[in-house]
PAZAPA-4460 file (N, C-alpha, C; in steps of 0.05 Angstrom, whole numbers, plus 32768, in hexadecimal, padded with zeros to 4 digits):
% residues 176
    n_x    n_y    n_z   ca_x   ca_y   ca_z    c_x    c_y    c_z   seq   type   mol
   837E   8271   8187   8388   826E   81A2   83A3   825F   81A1     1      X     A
   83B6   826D   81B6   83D1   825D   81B4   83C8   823B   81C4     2      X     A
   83DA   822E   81BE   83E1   8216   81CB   83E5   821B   81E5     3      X     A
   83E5   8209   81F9   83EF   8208   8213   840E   8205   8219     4      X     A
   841B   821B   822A   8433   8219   8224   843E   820E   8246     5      X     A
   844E   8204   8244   8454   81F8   8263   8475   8202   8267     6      X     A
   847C   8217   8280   8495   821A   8282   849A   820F   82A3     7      X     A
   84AE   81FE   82A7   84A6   81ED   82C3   84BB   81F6   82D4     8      X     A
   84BD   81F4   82EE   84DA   8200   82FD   84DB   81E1   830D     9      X     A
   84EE   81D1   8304   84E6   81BE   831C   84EC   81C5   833B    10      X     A
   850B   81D7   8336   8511   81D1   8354   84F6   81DF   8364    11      X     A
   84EF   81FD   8357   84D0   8205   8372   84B9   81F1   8368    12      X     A
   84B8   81E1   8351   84A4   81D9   8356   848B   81E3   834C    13      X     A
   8491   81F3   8334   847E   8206   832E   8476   8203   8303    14      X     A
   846A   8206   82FE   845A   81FA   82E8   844D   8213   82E4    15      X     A
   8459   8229   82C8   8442   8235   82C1   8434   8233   82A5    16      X     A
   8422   8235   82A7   8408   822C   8294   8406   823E   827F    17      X     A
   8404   8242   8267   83F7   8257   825F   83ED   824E   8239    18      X     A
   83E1   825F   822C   83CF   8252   821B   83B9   8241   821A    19      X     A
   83BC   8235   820D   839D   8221   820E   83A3   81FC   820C    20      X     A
   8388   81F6   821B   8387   81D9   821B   8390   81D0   8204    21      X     A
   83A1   81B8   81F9   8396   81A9   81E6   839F   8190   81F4    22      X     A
   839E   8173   81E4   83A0   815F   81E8   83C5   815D   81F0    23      X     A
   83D4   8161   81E4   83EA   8159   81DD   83F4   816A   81F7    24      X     A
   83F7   8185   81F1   83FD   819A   820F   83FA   8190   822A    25      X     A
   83DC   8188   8230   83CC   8182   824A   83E1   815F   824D    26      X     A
   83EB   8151   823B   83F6   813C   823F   8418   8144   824E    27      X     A
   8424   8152   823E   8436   8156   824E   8435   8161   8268    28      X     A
   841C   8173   8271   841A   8181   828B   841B   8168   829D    29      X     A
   840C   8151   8294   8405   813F   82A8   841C   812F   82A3    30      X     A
   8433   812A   829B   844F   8125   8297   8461   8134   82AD    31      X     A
   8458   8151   82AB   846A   8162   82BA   8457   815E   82DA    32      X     A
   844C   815D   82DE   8445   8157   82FA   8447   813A   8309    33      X     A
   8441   8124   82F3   844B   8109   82FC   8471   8112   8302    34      X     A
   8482   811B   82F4   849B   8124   82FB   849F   8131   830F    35      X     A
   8497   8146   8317   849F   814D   832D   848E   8148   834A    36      X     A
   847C   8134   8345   8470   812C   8359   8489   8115   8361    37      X     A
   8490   8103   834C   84A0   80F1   834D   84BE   80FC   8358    38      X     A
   84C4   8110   8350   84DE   811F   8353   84D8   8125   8378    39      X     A
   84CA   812B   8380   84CD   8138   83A6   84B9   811D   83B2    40      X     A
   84B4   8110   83A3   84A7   80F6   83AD   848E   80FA   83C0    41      X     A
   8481   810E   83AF   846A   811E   83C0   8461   8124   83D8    42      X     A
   847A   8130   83DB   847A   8144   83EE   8477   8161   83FD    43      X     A
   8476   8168   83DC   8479   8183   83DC   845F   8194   83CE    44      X     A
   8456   81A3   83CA   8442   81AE   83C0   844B   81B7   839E    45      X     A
   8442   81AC   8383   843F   81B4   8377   8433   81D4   8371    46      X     A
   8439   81E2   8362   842A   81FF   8362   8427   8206   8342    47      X     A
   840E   820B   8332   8408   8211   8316   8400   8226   8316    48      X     A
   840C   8233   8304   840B   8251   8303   83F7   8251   82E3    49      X     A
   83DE   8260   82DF   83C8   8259   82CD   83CF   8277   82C7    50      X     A
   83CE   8274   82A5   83C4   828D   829A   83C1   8280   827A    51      X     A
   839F   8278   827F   8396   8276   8266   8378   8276   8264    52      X     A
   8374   8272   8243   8359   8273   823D   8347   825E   8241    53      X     A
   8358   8245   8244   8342   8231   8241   8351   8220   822E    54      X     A
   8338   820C   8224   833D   81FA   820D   832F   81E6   820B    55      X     A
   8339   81D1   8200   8331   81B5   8204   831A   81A7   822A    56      X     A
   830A   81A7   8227   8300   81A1   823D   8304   8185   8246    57      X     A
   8308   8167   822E   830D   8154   8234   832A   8150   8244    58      X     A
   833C   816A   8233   8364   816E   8241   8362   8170   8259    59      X     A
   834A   8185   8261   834A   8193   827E   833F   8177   8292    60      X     A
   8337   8168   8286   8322   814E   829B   833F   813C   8297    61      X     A
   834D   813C   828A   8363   8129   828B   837E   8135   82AF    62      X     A
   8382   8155   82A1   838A   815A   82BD   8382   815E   82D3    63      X     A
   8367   815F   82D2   8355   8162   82ED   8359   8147   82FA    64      X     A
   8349   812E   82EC   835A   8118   82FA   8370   8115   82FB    65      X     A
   837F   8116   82ED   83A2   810F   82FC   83A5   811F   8316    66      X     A
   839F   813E   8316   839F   8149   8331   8397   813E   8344    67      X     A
   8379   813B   833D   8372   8132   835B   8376   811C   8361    68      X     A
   8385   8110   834F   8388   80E9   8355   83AC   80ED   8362    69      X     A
   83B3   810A   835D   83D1   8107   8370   83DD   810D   8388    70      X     A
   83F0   8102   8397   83F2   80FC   83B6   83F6   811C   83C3    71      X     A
   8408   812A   83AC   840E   813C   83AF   83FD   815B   83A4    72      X     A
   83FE   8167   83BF   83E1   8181   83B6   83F1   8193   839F    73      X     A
   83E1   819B   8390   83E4   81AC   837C   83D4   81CA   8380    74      X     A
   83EA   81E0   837F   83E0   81FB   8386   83DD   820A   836D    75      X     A
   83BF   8211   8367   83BC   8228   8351   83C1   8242   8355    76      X     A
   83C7   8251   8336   83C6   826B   8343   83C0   8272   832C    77      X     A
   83B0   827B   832A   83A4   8293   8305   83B3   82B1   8309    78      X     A
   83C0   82B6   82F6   83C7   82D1   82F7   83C6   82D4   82D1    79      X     A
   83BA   82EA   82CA   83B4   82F8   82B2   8399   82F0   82AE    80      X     A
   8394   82D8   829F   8377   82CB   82A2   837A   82B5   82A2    81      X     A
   835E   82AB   82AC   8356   8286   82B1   833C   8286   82A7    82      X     A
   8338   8281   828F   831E   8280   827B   8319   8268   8273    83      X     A
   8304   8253   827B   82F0   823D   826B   8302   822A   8284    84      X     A
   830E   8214   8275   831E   81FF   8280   8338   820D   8294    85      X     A
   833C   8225   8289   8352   822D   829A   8344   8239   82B4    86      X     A
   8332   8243   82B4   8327   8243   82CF   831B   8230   82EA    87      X     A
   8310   8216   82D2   830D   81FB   82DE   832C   81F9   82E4    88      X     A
   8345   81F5   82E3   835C   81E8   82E2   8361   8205   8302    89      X     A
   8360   8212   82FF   8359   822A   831E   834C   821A   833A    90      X     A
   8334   821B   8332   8327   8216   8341   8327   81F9   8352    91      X     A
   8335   81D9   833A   833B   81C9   8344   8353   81BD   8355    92      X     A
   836C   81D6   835E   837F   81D4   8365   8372   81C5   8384    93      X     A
   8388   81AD   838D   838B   81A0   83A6   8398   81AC   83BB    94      X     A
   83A7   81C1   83B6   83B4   81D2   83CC   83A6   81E7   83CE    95      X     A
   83B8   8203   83D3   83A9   821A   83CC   83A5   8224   83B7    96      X     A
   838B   822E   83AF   837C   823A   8392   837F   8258   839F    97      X     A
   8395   826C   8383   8396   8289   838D   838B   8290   8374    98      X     A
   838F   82A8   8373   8397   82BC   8359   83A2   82D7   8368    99      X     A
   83AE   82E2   834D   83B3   82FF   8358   839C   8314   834F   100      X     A
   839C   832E   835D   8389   8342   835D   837D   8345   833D   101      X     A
   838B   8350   832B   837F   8349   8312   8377   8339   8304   102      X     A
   8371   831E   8304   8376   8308   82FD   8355   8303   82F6   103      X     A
   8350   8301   82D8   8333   82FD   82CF   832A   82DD   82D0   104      X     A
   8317   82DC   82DB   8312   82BB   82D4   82EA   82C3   82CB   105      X     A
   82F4   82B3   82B5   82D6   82A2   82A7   82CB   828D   82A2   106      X     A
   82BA   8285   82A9   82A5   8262   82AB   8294   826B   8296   107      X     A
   8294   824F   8286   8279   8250   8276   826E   822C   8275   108      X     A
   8264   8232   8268   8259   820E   825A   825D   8209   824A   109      X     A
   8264   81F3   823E   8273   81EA   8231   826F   81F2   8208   110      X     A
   8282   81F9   8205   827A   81FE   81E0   828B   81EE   81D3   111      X     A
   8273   81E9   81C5   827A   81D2   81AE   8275   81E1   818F   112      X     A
   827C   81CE   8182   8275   81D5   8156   8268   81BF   8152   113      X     A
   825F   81C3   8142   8248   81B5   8137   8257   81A1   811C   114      X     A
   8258   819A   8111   8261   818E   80F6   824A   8183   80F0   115      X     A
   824D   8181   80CC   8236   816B   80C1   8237   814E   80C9   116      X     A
   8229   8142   80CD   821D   812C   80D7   820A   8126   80DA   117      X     A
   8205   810D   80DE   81E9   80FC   80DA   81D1   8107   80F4   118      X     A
   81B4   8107   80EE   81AA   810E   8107   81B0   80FC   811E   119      X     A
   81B6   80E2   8117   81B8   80D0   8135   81CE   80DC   813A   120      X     A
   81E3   80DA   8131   8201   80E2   813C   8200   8101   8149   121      X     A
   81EE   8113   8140   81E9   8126   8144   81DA   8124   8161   122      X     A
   81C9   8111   8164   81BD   8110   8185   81CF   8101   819A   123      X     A
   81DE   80F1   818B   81F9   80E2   819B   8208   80F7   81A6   124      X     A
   8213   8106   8194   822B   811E   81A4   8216   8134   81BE   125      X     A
   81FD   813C   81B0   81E7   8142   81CC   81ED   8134   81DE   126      X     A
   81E9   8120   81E1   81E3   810F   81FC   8201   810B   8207   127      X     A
   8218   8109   81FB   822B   810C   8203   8236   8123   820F   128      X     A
   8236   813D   8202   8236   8160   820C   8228   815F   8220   129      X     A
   820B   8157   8228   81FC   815A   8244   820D   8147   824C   130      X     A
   8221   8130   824D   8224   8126   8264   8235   813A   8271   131      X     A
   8253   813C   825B   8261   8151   8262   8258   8167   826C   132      X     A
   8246   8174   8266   8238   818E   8272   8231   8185   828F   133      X     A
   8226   8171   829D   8220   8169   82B5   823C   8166   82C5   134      X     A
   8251   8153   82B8   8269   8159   82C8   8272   816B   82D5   135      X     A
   8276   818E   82B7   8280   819D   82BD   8273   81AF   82D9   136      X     A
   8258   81AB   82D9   8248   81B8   82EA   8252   81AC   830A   137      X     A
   824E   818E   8303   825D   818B   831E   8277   8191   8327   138      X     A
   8290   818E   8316   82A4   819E   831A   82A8   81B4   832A   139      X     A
   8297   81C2   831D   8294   81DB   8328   828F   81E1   834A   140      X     A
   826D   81D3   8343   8267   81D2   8368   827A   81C2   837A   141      X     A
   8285   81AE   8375   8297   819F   837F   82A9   81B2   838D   142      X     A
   82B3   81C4   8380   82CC   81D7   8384   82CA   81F6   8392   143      X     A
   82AC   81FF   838E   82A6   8214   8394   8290   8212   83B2   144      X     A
   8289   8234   83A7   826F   8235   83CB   8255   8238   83B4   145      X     A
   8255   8230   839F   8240   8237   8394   822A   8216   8392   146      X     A
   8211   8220   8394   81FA   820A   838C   81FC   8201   836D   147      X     A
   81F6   81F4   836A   81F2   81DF   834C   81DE   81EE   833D   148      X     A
   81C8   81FE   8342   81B5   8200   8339   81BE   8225   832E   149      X     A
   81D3   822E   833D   81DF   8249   8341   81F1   824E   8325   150      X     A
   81FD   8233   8329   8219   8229   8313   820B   8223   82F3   151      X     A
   81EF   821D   82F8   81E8   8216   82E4   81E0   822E   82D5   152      X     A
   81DF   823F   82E3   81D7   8258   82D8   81E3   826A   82D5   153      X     A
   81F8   826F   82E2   8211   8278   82DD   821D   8273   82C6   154      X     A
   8221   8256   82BA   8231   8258   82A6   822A   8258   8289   155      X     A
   820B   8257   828E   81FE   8257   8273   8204   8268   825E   156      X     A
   821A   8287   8262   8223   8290   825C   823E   829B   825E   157      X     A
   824E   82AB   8252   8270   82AD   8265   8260   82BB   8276   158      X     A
   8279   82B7   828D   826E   82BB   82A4   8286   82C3   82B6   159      X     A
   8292   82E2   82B0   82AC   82E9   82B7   82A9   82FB   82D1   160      X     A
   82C5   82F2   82DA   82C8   82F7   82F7   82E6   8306   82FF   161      X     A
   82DA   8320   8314   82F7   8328   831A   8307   8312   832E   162      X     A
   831E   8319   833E   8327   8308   8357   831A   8304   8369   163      X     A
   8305   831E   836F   82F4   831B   8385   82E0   830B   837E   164      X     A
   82D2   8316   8370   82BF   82F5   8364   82BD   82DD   8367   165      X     A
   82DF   82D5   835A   82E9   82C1   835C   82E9   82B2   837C   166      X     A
   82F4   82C4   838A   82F7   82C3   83A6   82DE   82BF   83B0   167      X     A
   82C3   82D2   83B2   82AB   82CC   83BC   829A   82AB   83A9   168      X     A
   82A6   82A5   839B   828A   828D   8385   82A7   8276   8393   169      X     A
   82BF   8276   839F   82C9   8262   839B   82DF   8254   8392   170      X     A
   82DD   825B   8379   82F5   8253   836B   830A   825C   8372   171      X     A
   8310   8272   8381   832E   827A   8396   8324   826D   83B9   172      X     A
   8343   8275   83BD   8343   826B   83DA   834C   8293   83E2   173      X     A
   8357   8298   83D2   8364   82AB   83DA   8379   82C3   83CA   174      X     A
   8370   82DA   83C7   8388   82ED   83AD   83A7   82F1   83B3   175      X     A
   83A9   82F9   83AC   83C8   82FD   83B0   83C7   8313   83AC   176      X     A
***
């Protein structure tokens, strides 16, 4: 999977996304939005244009809070795809959440690798994955029209969606 690539417009205000989470990427995104939040002195609507697979789920909880912790609303929009984290990063926009007509989005639960390690350490990272696994679940309902118990079942596997989909479970406000 590529990296996350960030091409920004300041004067509209516009941020597009594409590739994948990692640590380093998801740090500058939240660079480039502290800037141009700072730049119109939040006033203006941010707008992220998403076309990716996902990634890092800890990257995606780093810009979920900075979003929602900023003065200024931030408008999603998925166009090509919004898969794993990139569809959480959809669905958590503060302004308006779009996509356009083709625009695939997929939810799942969270995947992890396994490495060698000790059995305790081995039930440590368990208990830590279910916490994260409980987060992500609320994320979700938080954002959508769906029940907790709906979401939980839903994402037990991918769980891909056209625009309309998207549009009826939530995660859009609206297609383009």
């Amino acid at each position: 999977m590529d990296d996350l690539e960030l091409i920004v417009d300041d004067r509209r205000k516009i941020i597009r996304l594409t590739g994948c989470f990692c640590e380093d990427k998801t740090n500058l995104l939240i660079d480039r939005l502290c800037y141009l939040q700072n730049l119109y002195n939040g006033t203006d609507d941010i707008t992220i244009y998403i076309n990716s697979y996902g990634g890092d789920y800890h990257s995606f909880l780093a810009v979920y809070d900075y979003i929602r912790g900023m003065d200024t609303k931030v408008n999603t929009i998925g166009i090509g795809k919004c898969m794993s984290a990139g569809a959480l990063l959809l669905l958590s926009g503060t302004g308006v959440r779009s996509c356009y007509k083709n625009t695939r989005i997929m939810l799942h639960t969270l995947q992890v690798g396994h490495h060698r390690q000790s059995f305790v350490d081995s039930e440590i990272k368990h208990k830590e994955y279910q916490i994260l696994k409980e987060n992500l679940v609320s994320i979700i309902v938080k954002h959508t029209n769906v029940e907790e118990e709906v979401v939980r079942k839903d994402i037990k596997r991918d769980m891909y969606m056209s625009a309309e989909d998207a549009l009826d479970y939530g995660i859009v406000d609206c297609i383009i």
